[in-house]
C-alpha positions as CSV (number, residue, x, y, z in Angstrom):
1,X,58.2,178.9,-53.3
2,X,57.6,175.1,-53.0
3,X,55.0,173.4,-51.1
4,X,55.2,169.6,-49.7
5,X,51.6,167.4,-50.0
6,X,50.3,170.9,-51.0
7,X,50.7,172.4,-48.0
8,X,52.4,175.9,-47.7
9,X,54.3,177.3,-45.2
10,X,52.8,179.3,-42.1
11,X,54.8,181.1,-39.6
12,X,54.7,184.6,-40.3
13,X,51.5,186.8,-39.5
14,X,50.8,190.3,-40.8
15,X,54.5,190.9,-41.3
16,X,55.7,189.9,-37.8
17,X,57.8,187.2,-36.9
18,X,57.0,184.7,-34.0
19,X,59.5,184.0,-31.3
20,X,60.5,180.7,-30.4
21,X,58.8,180.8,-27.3
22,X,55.8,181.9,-29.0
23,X,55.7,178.9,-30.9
24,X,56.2,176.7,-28.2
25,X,53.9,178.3,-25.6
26,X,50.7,179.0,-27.6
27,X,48.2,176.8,-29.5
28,X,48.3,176.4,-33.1
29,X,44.8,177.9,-33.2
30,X,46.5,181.6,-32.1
31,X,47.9,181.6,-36.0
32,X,44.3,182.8,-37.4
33,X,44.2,185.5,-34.9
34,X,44.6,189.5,-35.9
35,X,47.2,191.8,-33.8
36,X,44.2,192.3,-31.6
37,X,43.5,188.7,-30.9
38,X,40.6,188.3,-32.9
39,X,40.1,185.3,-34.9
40,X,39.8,185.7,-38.8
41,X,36.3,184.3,-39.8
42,X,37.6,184.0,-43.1
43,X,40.6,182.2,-42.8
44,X,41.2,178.5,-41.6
45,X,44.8,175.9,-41.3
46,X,44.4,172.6,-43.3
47,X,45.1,170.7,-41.6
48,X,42.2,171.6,-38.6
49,X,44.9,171.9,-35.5
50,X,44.1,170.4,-31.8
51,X,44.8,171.0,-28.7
52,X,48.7,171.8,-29.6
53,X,51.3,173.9,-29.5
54,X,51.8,176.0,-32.8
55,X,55.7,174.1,-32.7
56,X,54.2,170.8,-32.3
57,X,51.9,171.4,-35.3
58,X,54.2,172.6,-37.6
59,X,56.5,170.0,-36.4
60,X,53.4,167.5,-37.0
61,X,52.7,169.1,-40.4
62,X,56.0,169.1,-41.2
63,X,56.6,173.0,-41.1
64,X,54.1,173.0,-44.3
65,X,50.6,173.8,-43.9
66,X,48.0,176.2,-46.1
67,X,46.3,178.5,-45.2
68,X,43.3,179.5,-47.4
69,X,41.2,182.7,-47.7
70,X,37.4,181.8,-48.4
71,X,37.8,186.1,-49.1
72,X,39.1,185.6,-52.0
73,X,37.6,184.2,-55.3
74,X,38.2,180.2,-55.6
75,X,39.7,180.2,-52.7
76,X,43.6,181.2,-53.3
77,X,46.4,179.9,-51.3
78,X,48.2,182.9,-49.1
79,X,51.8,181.5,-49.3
80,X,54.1,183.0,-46.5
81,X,58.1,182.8,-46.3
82,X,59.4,180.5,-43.7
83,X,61.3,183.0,-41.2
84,X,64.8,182.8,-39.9
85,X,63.8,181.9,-36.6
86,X,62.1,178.6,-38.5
87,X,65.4,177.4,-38.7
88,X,66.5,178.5,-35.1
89,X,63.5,176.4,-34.3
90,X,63.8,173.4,-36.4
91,X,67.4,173.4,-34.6
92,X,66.2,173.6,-31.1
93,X,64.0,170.8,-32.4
94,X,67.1,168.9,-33.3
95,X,68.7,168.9,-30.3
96,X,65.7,167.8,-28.3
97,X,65.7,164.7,-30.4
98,X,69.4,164.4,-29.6
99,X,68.1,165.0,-25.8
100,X,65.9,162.1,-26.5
101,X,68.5,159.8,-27.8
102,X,70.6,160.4,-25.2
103,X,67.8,159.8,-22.8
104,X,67.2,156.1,-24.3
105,X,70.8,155.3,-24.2
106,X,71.0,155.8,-20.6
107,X,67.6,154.4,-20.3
108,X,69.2,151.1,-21.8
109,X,72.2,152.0,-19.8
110,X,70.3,151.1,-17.0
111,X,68.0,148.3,-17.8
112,X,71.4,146.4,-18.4
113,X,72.5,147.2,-15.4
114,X,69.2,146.3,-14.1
115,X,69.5,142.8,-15.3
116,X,72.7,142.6,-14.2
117,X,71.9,143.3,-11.1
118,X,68.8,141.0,-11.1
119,X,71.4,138.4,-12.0
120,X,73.5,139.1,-8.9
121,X,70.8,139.1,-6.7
122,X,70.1,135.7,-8.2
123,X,73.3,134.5,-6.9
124,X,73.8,136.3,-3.9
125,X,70.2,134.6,-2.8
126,X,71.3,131.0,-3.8
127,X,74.6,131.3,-2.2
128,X,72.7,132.2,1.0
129,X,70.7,129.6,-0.1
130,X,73.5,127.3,0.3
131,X,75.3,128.6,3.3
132,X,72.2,128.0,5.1
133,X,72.2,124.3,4.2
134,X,75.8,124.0,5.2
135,X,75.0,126.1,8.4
136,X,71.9,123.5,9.1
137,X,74.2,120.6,8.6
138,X,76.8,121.9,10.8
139,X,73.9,123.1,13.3
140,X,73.3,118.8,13.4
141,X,76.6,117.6,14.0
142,X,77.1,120.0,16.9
143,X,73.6,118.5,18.3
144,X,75.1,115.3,17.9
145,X,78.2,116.4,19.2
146,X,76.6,117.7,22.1
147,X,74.2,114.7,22.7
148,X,77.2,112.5,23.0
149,X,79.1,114.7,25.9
150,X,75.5,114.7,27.7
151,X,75.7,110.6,27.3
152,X,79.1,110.4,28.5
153,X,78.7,113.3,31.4
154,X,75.6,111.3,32.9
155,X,77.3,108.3,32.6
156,X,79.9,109.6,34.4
157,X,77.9,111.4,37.0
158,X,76.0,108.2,37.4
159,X,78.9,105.7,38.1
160,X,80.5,108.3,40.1
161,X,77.6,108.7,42.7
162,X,77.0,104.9,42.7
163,X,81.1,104.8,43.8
164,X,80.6,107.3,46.5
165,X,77.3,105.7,47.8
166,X,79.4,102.6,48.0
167,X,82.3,104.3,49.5
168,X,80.1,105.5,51.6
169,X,79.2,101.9,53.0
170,X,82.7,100.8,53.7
171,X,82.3,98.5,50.8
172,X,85.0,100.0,48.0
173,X,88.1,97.9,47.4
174,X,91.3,99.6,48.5
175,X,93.3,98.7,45.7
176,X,91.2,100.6,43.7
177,X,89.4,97.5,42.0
178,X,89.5,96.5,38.3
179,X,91.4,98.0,35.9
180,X,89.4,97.9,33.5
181,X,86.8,101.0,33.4
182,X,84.4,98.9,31.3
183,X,84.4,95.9,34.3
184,X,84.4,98.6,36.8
185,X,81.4,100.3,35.6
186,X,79.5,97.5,35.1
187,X,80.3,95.8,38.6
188,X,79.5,98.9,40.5
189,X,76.0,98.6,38.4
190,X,75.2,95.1,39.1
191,X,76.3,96.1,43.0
192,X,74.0,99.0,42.9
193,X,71.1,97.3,41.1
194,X,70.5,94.9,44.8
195,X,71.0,98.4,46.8
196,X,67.4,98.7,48.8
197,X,66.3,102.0,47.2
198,X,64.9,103.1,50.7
199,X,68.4,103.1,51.9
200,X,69.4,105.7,49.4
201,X,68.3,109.2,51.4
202,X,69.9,108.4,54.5
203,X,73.1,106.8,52.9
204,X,73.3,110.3,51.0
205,X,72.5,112.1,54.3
206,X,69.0,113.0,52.7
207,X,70.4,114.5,49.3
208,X,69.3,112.1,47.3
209,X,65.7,110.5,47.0
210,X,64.5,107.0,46.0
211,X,63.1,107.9,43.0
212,X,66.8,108.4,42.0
213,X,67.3,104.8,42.4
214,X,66.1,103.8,39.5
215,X,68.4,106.5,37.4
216,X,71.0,105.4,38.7
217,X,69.9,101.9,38.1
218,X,69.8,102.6,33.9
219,X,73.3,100.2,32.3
220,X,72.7,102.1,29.1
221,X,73.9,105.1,30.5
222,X,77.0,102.9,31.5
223,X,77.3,102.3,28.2
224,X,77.1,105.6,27.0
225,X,79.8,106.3,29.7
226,X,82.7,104.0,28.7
227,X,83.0,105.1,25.6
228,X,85.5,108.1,27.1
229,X,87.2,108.0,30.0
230,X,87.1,111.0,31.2
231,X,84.5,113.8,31.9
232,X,85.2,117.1,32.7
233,X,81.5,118.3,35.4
234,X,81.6,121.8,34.0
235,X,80.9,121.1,30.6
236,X,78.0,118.6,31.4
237,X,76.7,121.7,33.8
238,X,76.7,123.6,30.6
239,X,75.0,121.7,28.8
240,X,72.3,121.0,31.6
241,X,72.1,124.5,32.1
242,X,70.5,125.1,28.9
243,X,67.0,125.4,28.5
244,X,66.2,122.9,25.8
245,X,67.3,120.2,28.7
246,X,66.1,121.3,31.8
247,X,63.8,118.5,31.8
248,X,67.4,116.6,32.1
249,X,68.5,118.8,34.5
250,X,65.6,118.9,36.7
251,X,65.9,114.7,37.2
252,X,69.6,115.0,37.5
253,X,70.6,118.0,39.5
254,X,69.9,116.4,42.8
255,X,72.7,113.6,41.6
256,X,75.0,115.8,40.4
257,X,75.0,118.0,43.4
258,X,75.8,114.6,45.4
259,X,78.5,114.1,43.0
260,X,80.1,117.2,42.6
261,X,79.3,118.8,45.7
262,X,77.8,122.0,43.7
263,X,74.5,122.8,41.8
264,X,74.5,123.0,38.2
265,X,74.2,126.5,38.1
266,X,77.4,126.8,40.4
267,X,79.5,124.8,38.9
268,X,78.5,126.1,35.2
269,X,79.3,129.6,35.9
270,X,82.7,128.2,37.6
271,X,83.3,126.3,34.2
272,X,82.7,129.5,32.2
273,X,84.5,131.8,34.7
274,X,87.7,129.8,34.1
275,X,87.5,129.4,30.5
276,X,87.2,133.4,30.8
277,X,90.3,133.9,33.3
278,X,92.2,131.4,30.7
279,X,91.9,133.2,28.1
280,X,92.7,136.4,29.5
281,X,95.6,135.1,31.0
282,X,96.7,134.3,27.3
283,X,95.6,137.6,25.9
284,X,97.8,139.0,28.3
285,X,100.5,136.7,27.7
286,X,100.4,137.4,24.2
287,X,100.4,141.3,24.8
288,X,103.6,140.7,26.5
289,X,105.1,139.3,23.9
290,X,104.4,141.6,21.1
């Protein structure tokens, strides 16, 4: 029988073959041990095993190791046959290795899909990225947006209350005066701007105070005010009804009550209250269609 790197084969002890469990569950050192588990002082594997399985070092001796008997002159090599069961094991060992290969595909399997989904993230996150931009932008225009109706609604609210003070006093033009809102506006401010502010509480029967006077006396708001000619009360309530102006709303409130004959607050949840009974009344139109 051939040996490899002069090595001889060891598997079979005192006649009887080991089981492929054997091999795999007990050390390499068991192979110099007697039927009664007693270790052979005279005997020892080249190469010296370790801590190992007897499968993992025959596997790491490559099923060839040697045996030699220091009880026998010039120490002579004991040769024994590879078993059967060798085979059966060098088989099993074959399809672990298959195992193993599998086990790396699949583990490259998933680092691809890792990186793809590393890359997807990637885009998800900028795309987010960039809706939030396009969000923030938006966000600004409907702040502008906004601003302007609370421009126009105050200069509304304003010219309105200096035209009802003036009613008020007998001193409004039947025909309706100018034409023109811009002339209008501006000649009811240059009339209110000699008004004696300590005539204003009792000409509003007490609802308004003189420190309003000088609100009222503001021509940028007029301004601000022709550049639309028409204001609808509930929206501006909205907007003063929201926390990020109650400062606004808190120098204002007394003037639009004179105005519009309701707080804020009221005529807000009026606003809303009809936007809410509109659109139900087309919801239901619209059911009765279908």
């Amino acid at each position: 029988m051939s040996t490899a790197s002069g090595f001889a084969v060891v598997l079979r002890k005192h006649g009887n073959i080991a089981s492929l469990e054997h091999l795999a569950e007990n050390s390499a050192e068991s192979l110099l041990l007697n039927d009664k588990g007693e270790k052979l002082s005279d005997c020892r594997l080249i190469p010296e095993p370790s801590s190992e399985s007897i499968a993992q070092y025959l596997q790491r001796c490559g099923n060839v190791a040697v045996v030699k008997d220091y009880s026998v002159p010039h120490s002579a090599e004991a040769l024994i046959e590879r078993s059967d069961k060798t085979d059966a094991l060098e088989q099993r060992l074959c399809e672990v290795e298959r195992t193993v290969c599998g086990i790396e595909r699949s583990n490259n399997i998933l680092q691809r899909d890792h990186s793809t989904s590393k890359k997807m993230n990637y885009e998800l996150t900028r795309e987010i990225r960039t809706m939030g931009e396009e969000f923030s932008v938006l966000q600004k225009k409907m702040d502008r947006m906004e601003m302007q109706s609370l421009k126009i609604g105050i200069g509304n609210l304003q010219i309105a209350a200096i035209r009802r003070i003036k009613k008020q006093q007998g001193r409004v033009n039947p025909s309706g005066g100018p034409s023109n809102t811009a002339q209008s506006s501006e000649g009811l401010t240059t009339w209110f701007s000699k008004f004696n502010a300590k005539d204003l509480p009792s000409v509003s029967n007490n609802m308004l105070k003189t420190t309003d006077y000088k609100r009222l006396c503001d021509s940028k708001l007029v301004e601000e005010r022709n550049r639309a000619a028409h204001q609808e009360w509930g929206e501006l309530a909205v907007i003063l009804s929201q926390q990020k102006h109650q400062r606004i709303r808190d120098n204002w409130q007394r003037i639009f009550k004179y105005v519009v004959r309701r707080s804020v607050e009221a005529e807000a949840e009026q606003y809303e209250a009809g936007h809410t009974k509109f659109l139900e009344a087309l919801g239901g139109l619209s059911e009765d269609e279908t």
